[in-house]
C-alpha positions in Angstrom: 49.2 12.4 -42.2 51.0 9.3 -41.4 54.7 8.6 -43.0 53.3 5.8 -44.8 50.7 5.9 -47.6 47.5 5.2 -46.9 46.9 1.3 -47.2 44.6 1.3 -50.1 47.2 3.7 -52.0 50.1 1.4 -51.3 47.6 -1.7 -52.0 47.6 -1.1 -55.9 49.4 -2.5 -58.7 50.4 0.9 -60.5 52.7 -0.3 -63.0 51.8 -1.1 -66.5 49.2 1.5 -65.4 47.2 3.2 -68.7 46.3 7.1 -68.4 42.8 7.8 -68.9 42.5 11.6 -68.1 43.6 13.9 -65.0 41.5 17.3 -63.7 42.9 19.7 -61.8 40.9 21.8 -59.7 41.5 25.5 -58.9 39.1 25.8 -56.2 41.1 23.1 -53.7 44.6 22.6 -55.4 43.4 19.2 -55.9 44.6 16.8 -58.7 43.3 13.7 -60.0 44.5 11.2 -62.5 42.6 8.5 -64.1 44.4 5.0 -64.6 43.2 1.6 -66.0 45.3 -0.8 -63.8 46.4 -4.0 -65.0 43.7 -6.3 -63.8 41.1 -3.7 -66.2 40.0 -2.2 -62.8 39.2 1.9 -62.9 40.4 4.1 -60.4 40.7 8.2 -59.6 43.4 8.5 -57.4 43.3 12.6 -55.4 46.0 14.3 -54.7 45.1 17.1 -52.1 46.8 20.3 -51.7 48.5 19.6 -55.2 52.2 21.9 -56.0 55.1 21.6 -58.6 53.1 19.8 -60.8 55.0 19.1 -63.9 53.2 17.2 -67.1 55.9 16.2 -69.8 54.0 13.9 -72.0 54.7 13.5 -75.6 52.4 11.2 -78.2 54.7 11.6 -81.5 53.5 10.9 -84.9 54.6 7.8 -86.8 57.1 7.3 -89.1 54.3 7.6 -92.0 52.7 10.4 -90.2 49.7 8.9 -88.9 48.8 10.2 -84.7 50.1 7.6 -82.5 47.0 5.2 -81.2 48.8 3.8 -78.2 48.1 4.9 -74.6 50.7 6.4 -72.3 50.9 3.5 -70.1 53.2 3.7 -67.0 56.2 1.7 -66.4 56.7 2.7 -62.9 55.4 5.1 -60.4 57.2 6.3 -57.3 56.3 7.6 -53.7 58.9 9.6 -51.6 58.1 11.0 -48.4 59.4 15.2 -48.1 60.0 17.4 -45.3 56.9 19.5 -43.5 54.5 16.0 -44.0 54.5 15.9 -47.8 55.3 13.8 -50.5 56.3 13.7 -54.1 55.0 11.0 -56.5 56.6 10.5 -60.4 54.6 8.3 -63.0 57.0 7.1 -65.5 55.6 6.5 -68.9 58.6 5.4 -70.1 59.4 7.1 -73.5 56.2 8.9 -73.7 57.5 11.4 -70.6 56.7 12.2 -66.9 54.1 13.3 -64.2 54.9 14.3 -61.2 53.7 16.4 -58.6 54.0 17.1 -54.8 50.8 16.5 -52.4 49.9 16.3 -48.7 47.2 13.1 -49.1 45.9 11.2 -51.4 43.0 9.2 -51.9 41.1 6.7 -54.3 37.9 8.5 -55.1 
C-alpha cells in the first residue's frame, strides 16, 4: 500500500458525517462503517486487516428521560499513517464518543 490514502478515500467530505451502522467480520478481520455524508450520499467504507478497534459511543437519555433521537454525527475524522505500512483512523462524534481502529487498506464498497 501506498503512504497516501487511496484517492477516492481522501476524495470524501467525512465531516458532519452521520453513522448508519458498522459490521465486523470474523472471517477477514474486516470492518465496515456506514456513513450518510453531507451531500445525502451513502457510502461503506472497509477497513482490511482491522486491529485495536475501540467503539466508545454513548446516546444518553434526556433530561425528561425520553432515548435520545439524534444520530451520532461526526465532527471530524482523522488518518495517520503507522510504522510496518498501516494506519490508524479516529471518527470524532464529538460529545457522543470515539471510533477508532488500525487497518492496512481501505476501500469504499
Amino acid at each position: 500500500m501506498s503512504l497516501d490514502l487511496p484517492p477516492d478515500i481522501a476524495a470524501l467530505r467525512l465531516c458532519d458525517a452521520v453513522l448508519l451502522g458498522m459490521a465486523w467480520d470474523a472471517l477477514t478481520s474486516d470492518f465496515r462503517v456506514a456513513l450518510q455524508l453531507g451531500d445525502k450520499k451513502h457510502v461503506t467504507l472497509v477497513f482490511r486487516w482491522a486491529s485495536d478497534l475501540r467503539i466508545d459511543l454513548a446516546f444518553p437519555r434526556t433530561p425528561l428521560g425520553v432515548r435520545r433521537a439524534g444520530p451520532a454525527m461526526t465532527s471530524d475524522v482523522a488518518f495517520s499513517h503507522l510504522d510496518c505500512n498501516r494506519w490508524k483512523a479516529v471518527f470524532d462524534f464529538g460529545s457522543q464518543g470515539v471510533i477508532q481502529l488500525e487497518f492496512d487498506d481501505v476501500c469504499v464498497a
